[in-house]
ChimeraX commands (.cxc) that place a marker at each C-alpha (Angstrom):
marker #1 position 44.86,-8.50,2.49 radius 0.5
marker #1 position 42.08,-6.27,4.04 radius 0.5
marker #1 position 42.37,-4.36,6.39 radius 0.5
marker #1 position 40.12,-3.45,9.26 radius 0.5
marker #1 position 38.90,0.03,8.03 radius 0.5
marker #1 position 37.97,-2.00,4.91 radius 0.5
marker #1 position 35.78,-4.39,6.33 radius 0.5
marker #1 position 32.15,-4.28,5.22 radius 0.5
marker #1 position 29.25,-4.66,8.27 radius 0.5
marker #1 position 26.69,-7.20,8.18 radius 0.5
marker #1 position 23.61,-5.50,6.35 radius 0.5
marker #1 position 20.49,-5.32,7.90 radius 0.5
marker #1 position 16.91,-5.77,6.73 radius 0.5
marker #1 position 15.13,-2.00,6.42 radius 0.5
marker #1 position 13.02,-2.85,9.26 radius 0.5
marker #1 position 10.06,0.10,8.78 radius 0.5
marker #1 position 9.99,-0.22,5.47 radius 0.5
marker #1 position 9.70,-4.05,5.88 radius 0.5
marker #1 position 7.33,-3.61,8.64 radius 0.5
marker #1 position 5.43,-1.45,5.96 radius 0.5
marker #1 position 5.35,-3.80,3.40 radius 0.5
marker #1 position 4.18,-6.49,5.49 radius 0.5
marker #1 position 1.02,-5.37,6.85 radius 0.5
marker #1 position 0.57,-4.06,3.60 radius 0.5
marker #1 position 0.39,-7.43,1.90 radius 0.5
marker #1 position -1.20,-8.47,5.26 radius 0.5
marker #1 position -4.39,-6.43,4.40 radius 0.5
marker #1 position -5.88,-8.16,1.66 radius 0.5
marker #1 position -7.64,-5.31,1.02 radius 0.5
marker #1 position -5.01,-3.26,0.31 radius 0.5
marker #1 position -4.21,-4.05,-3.32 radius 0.5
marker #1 position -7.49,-3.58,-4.17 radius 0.5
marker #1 position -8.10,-0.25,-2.87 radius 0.5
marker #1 position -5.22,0.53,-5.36 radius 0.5
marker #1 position -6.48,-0.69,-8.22 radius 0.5
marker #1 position -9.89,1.15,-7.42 radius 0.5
marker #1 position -7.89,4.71,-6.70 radius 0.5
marker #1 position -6.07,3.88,-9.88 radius 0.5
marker #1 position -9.25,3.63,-11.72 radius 0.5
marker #1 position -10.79,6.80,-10.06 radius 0.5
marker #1 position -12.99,5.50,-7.12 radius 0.5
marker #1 position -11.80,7.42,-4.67 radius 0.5
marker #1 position -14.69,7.41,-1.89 radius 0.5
marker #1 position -15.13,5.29,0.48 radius 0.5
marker #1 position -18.83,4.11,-0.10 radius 0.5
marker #1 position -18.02,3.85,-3.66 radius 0.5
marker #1 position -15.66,1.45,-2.54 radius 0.5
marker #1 position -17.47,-0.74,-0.66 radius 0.5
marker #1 position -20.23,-1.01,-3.58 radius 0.5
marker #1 position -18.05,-1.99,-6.28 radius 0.5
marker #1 position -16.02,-4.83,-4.23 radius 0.5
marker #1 position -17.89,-7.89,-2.99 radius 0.5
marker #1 position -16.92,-9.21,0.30 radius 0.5
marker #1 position -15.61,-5.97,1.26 radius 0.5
marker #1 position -16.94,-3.87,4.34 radius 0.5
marker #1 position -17.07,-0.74,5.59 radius 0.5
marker #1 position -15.28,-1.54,8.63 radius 0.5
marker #1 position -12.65,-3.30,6.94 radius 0.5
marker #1 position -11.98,-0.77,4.56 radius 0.5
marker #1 position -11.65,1.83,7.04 radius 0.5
marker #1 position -8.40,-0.17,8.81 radius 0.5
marker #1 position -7.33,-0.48,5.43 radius 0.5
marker #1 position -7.13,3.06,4.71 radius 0.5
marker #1 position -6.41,3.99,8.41 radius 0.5
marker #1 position -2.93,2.00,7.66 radius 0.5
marker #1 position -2.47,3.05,4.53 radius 0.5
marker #1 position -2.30,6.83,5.47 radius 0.5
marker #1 position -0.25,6.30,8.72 radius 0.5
marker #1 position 2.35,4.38,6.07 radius 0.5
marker #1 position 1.57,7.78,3.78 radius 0.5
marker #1 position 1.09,5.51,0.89 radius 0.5
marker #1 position -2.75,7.29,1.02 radius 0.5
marker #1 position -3.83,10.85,1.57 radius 0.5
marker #1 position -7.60,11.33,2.97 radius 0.5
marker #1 position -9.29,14.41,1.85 radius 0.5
marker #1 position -12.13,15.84,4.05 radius 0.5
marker #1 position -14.87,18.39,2.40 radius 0.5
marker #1 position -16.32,20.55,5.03 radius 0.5
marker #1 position -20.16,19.94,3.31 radius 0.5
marker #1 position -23.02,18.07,4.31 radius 0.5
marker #1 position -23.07,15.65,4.31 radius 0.5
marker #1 position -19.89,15.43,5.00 radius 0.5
marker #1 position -17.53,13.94,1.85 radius 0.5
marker #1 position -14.02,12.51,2.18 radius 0.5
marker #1 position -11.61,11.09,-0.78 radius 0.5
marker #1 position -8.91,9.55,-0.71 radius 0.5
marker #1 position -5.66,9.78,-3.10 radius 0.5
marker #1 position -2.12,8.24,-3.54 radius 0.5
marker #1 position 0.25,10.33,-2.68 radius 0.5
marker #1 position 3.73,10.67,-4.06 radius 0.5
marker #1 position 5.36,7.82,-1.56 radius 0.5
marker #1 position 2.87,5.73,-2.40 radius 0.5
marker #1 position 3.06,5.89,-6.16 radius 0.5
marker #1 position 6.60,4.60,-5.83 radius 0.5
marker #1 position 5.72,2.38,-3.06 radius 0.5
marker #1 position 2.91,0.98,-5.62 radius 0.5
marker #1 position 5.29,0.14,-8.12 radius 0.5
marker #1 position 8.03,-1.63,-5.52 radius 0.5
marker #1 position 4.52,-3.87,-5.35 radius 0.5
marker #1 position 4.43,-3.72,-9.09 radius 0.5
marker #1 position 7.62,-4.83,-9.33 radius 0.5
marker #1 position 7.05,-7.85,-6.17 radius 0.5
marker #1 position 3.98,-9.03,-7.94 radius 0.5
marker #1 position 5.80,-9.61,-11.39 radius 0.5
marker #1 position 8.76,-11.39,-9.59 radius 0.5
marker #1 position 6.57,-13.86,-8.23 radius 0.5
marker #1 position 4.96,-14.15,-11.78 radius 0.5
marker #1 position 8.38,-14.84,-13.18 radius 0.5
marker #1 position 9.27,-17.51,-9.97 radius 0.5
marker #1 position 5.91,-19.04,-10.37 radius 0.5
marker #1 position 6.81,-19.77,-14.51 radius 0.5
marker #1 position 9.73,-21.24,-13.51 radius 0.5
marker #1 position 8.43,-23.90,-10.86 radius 0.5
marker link #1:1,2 radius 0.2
marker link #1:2,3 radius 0.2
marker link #1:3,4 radius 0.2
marker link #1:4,5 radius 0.2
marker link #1:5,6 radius 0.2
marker link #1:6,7 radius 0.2
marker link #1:7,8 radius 0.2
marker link #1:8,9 radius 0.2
marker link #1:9,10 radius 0.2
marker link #1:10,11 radius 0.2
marker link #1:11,12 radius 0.2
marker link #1:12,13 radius 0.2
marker link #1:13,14 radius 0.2
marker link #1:14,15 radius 0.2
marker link #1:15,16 radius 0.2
marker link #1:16,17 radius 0.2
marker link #1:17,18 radius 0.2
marker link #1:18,19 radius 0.2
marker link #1:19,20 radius 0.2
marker link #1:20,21 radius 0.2
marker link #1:21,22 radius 0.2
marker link #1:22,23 radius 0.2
marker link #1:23,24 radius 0.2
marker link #1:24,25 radius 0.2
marker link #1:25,26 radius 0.2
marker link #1:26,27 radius 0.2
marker link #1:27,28 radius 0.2
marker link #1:28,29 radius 0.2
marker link #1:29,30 radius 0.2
marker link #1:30,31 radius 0.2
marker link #1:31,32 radius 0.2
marker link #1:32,33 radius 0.2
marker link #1:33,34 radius 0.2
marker link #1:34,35 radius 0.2
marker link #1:35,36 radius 0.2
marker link #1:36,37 radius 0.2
marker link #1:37,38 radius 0.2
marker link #1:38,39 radius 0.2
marker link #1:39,40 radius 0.2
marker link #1:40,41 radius 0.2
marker link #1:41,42 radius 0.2
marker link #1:42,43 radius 0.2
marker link #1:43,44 radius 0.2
marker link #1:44,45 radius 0.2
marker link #1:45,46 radius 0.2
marker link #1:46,47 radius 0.2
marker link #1:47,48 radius 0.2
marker link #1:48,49 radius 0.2
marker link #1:49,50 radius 0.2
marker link #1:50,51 radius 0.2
marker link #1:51,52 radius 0.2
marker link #1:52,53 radius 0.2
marker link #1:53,54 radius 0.2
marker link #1:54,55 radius 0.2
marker link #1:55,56 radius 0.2
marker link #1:56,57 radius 0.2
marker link #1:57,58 radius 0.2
marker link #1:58,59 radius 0.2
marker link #1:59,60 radius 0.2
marker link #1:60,61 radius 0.2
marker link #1:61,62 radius 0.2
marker link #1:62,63 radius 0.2
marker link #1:63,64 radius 0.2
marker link #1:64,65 radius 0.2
marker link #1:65,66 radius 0.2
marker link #1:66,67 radius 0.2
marker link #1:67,68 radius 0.2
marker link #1:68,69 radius 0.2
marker link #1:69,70 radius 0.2
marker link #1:70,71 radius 0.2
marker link #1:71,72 radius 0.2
marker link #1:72,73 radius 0.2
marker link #1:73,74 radius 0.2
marker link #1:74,75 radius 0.2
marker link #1:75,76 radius 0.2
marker link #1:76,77 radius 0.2
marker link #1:77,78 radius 0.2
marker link #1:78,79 radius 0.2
marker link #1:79,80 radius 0.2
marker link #1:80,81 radius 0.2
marker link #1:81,82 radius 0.2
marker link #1:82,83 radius 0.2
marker link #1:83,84 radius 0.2
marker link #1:84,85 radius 0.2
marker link #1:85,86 radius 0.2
marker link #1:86,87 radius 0.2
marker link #1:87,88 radius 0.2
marker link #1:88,89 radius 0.2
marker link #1:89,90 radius 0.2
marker link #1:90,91 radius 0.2
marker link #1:91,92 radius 0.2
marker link #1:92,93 radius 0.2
marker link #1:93,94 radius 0.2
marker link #1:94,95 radius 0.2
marker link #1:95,96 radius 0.2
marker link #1:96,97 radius 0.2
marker link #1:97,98 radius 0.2
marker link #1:98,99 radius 0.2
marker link #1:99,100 radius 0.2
marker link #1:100,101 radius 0.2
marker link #1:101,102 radius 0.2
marker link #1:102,103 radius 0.2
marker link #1:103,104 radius 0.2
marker link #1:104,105 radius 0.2
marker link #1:105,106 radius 0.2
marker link #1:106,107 radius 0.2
marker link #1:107,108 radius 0.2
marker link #1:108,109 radius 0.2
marker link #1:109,110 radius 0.2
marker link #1:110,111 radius 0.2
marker link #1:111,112 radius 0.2
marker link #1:112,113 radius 0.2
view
């Protein structure tokens, strides 16, 4: 029989984290930008050229959000004209691969329907 000090409490969703995740997969940008950082474009006009549909505008909410999360790190170069990069930092390499690891569950749930 258990006792009261053994009881377990109701678990709770993470809420920032889930928060996180959710505007994350919210920005349909966001994936991409990944796989373009991953591949070495790292500026933001670089970005824009090699995606289709993608603007400036967008992209910059999409990184804006991504560095408040600190999934992203924006680099600014005191030159002119003026240069800024952007990286993944070490959060967001393991939040990347908690995506990673999403994206090939659905794979998986989508083979078995």
């Amino acid at each position: 029989m258990k006792t009261l000090e053994n009881k377990i409490s109701r678990k709770k969703a993470p809420e920032n984290s889930a928060r996180m995740v959710e505007t994350i997969y919210g920005c349909k940008w966001s994936l991409t930008v990944y796989q373009l950082l991953k591949e070495g474009t790292n500026r933001p006009g670089k970005m824009v050229k090699n995606v289709d549909g993608l603007t400036t505008k967008v992209l910059n909410e999409c990184l804006r959000k991504n560095t408040e999360f600190g999934i992203l790190e924006r680099n600014s170069f005191n030159e002119v004209p003026p240069r800024v990069e952007y990286q993944v930092t070490e959060f967001g390499q393991k939040f990347i691969r908690i995506l990673d690891d999403l994206e090939q569950l659905q794979d998986e749930i989508d083979k078995q329907n």
